[in-house]
C-alpha positions in Angstrom: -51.9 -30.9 -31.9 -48.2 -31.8 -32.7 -47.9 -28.2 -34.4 -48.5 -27.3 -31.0 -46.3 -29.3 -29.5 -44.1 -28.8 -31.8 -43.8 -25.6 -31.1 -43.5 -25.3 -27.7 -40.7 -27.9 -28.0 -38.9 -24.6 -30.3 -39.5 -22.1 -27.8 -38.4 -24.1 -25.2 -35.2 -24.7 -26.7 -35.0 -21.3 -28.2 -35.3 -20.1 -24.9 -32.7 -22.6 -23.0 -30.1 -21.5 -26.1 -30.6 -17.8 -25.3 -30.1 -18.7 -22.0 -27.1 -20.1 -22.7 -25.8 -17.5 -25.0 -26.5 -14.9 -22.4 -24.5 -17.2 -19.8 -21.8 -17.5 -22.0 -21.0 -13.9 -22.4 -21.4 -13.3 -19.1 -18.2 -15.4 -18.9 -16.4 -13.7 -21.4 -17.0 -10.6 -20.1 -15.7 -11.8 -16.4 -12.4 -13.1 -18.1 -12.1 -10.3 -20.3 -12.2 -8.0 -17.0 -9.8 -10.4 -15.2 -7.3 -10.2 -18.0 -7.5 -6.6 -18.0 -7.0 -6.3 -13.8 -3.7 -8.9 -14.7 -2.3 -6.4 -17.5 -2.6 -3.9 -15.6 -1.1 -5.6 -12.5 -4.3 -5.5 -10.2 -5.1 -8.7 -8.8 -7.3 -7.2 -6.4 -10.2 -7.9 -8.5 -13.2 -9.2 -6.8 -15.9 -10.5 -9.2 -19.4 -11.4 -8.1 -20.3 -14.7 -7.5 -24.5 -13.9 -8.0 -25.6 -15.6 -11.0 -23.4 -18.6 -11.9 -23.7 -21.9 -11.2 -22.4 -23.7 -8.1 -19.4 -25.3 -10.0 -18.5 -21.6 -11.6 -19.4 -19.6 -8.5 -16.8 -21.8 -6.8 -14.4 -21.2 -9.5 -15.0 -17.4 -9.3 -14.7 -17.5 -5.5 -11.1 -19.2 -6.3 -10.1 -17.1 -8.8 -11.6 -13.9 -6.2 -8.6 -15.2 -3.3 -6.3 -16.0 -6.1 -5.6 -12.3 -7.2 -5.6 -10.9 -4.0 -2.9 -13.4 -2.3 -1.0 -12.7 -6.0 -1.0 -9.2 -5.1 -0.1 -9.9 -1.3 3.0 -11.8 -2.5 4.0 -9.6 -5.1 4.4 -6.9 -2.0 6.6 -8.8 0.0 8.7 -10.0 -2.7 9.1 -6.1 -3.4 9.8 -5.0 0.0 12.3 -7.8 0.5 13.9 -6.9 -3.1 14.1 -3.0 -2.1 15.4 -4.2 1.4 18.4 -5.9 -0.4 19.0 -3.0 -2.9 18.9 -0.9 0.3 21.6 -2.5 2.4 23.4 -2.7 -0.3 23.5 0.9 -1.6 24.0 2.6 2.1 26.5 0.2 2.6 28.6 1.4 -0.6 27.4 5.2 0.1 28.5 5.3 3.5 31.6 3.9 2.8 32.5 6.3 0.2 31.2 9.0 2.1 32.5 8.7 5.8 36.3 9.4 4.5 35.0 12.4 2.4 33.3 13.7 5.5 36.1 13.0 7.9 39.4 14.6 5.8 37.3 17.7 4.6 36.3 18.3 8.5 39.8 18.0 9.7 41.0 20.7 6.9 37.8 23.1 8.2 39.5 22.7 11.8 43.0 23.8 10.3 44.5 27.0 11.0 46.2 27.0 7.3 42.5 26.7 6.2 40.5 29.0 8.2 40.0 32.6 6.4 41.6 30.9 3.3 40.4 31.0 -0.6 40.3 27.1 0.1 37.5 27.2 3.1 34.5 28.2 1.1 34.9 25.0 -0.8 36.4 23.0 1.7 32.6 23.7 3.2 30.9 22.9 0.6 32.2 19.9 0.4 32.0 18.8 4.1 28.3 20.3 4.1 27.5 17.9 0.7 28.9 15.2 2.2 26.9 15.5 5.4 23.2 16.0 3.3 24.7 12.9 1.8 24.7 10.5 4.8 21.9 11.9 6.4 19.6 11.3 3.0 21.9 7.1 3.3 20.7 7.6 7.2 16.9 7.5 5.6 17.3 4.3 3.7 18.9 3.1 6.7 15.0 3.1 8.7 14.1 1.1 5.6 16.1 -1.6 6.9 16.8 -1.1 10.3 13.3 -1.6 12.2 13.7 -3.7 15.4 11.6 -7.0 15.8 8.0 -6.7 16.0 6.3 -7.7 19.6 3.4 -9.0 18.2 -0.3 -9.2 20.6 -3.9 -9.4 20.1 -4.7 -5.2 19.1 -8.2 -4.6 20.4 -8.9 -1.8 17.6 -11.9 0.0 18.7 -9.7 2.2 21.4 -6.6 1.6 19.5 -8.3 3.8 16.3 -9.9 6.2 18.6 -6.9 6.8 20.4 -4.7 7.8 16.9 -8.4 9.9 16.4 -7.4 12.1 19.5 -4.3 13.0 17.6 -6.1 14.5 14.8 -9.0 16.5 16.6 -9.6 18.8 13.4 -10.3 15.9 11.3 -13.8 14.4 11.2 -13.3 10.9 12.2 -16.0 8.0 11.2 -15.2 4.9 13.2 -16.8 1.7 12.3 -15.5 -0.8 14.2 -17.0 -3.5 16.5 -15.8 -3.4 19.9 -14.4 -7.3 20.0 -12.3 -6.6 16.5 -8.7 -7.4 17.1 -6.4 -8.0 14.7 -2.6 -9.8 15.7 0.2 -7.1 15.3 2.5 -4.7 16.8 0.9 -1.7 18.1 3.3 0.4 18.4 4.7 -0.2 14.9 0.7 -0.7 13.6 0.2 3.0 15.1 3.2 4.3 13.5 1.7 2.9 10.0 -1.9 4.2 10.4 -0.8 8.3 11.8 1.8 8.2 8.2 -1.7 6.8 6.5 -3.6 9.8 8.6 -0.6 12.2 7.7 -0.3 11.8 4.0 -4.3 12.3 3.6 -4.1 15.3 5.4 -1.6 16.5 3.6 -3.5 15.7 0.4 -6.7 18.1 1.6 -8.7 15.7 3.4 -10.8 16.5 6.1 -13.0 13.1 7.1 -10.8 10.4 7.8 -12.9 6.5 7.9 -12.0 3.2 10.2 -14.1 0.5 9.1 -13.5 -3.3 10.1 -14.9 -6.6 8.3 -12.0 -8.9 8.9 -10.0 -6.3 7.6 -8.6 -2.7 8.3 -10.0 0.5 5.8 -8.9 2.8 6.2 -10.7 6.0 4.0 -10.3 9.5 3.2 -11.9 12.2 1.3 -8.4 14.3 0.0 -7.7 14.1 -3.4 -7.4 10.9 -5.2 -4.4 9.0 -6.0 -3.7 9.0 -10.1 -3.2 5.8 -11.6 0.1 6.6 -12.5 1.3 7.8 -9.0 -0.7 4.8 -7.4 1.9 2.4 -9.2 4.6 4.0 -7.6 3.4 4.9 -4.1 5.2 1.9 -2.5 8.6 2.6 -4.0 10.6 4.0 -1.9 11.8 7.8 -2.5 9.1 8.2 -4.8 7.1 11.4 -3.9 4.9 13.8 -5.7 5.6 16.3 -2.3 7.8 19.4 -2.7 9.3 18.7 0.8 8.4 14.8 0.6 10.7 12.0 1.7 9.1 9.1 0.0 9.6 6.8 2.7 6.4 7.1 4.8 4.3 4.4 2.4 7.3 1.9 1.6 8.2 2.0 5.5 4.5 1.3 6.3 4.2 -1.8 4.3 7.8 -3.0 5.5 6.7 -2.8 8.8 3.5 -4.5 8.4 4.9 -7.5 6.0 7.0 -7.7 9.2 4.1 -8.9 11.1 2.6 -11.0 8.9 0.4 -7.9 7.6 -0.4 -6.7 4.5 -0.8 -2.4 3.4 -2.9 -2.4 -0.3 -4.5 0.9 -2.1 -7.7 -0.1 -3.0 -8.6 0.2 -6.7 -11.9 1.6 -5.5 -12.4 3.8 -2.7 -15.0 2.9 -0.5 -18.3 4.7 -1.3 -18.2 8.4 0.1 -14.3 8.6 -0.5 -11.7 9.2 -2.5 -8.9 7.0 -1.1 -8.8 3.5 0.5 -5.9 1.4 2.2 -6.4 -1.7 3.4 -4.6 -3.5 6.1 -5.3 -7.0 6.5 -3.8 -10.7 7.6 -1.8 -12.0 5.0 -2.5 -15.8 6.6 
């Protein structure tokens, strides 16, 4: 009888340490994943919760908010730092460029000038300098945006109305007719047609508008590298022939100006190969 016992007792405890074991690695293998999101600068991570106990599922659920309002303030510190680099470098470009502009005009306009060996590059010159403050003029709306007038956005007719814009896209709208979300509309609308226009541009055809406290917003174009999704934020920085690279970084300077936020989410929603995010940063 105490064999028996005995050894039930073992494979009780053999049991409970396997348990343990497994529990264990599980973890691991969650910080081991987190470490890898923080190497890599994602902090969007969003473990699951299912399994652990109540004191770990609370610390996951922490951890969970912690990444994503590291990532939210890692954004604005970049927009703000760009928006100082900004200032400063059209402030210095204009100022070198204005007189440049100004003397070479005034020779064009000379008779001693006109029909001259010296006019060709005279132009050339005056035309450079001109490409040059109208590229400085483009950092300038980097800066420049007026002050937002912020209201309650009710974002059922607000998304289908951007939808009419677009008529040869397929648009999926999931969005509950009392969702609003506190922002400038006109500046919010500006933001979600560059978000429409860039996905176009990349090949899509289906465009997505879901709501769950926050703003998807999904297409099926092609996907975004992870070497270019890095960089999408930085202003200037294109992968378009013709592109400014000022549609993205202008997006999420106008929404950090409302108290917004503009992610790319590491994974696409289900069905697509692109996902921004627009949410509340309070």
């Amino acid at each position: 009888m105490l064999v028996y016992i005995a050894l039930a007792l073992a494979l009780v405890f053999a049991l409970l340490a396997a348990a343990v074991y497994r529990h264990q690695r599980l973890l691991r293998d969650r910080a081991l994943l987190m470490r890898e999101g923080i190497r890599h600068r994602d902090f969007m991570f969003r473990l699951p919760t299912r399994g652990l106990l109540f004191g770990e599922r609370a610390l996951q659920q922490t951890l969970n908010d912690m990444g994503q309002e590291i990532e939210k303030l890692i954004a604005r510190n970049e927009v703000e730092a760009w928006q100082r680099l900004t200032r400063v470098l059209t402030h210095e470009i204009m100022n070198a460029t204005a007189p440049i502009q100004a003397v070479s005009q005034a020779y064009l306009q000379s008779p001693q000038i006109k029909g001259s060996p010296y006019e060709e590059g005279i132009r050339a010159i005056y035309d450079t300098s001109r490409g040059l403050a109208a590229f400085v003029e483009s950092y300038r709306k980097l800066t420049c945006f007026q002050e937002p007038q912020l209201g309650d956005v009710s974002l059922l007719p607000f998304c289908q109305s951007v939808a009419a814009l677009y008529p040869h896209l397929a648009w999926h709208v999931e969005v509950p007719p009392d969702a609003t979300l506190r922002a400038d509309a006109a500046m919010l609308r500006q933001v979600l047609i560059n978000l429409v226009k860039n996905a176009a541009e990349a090949g899509a055809a289906t465009i997505d508008l879901r709501w769950d406290g926050r703003l998807y917003v999904s297409n099926d174009g092609h996907a975004i590298p992870d070497d270019v999704a890095r960089e999408i934020f930085v202003p200037f920085f294109t992968t378009k022939a013709a592109g400014s690279g000022i549609g993205l970084s202008m997006s999420r300077q106008m929404l950090v100006r409302q108290g917004l936020s503009l992610m790319l989410r590491e994974r696409p929603l289900s069905g697509y190969n692109v996902t921004f995010v627009i949410e509340s940063e309070t």
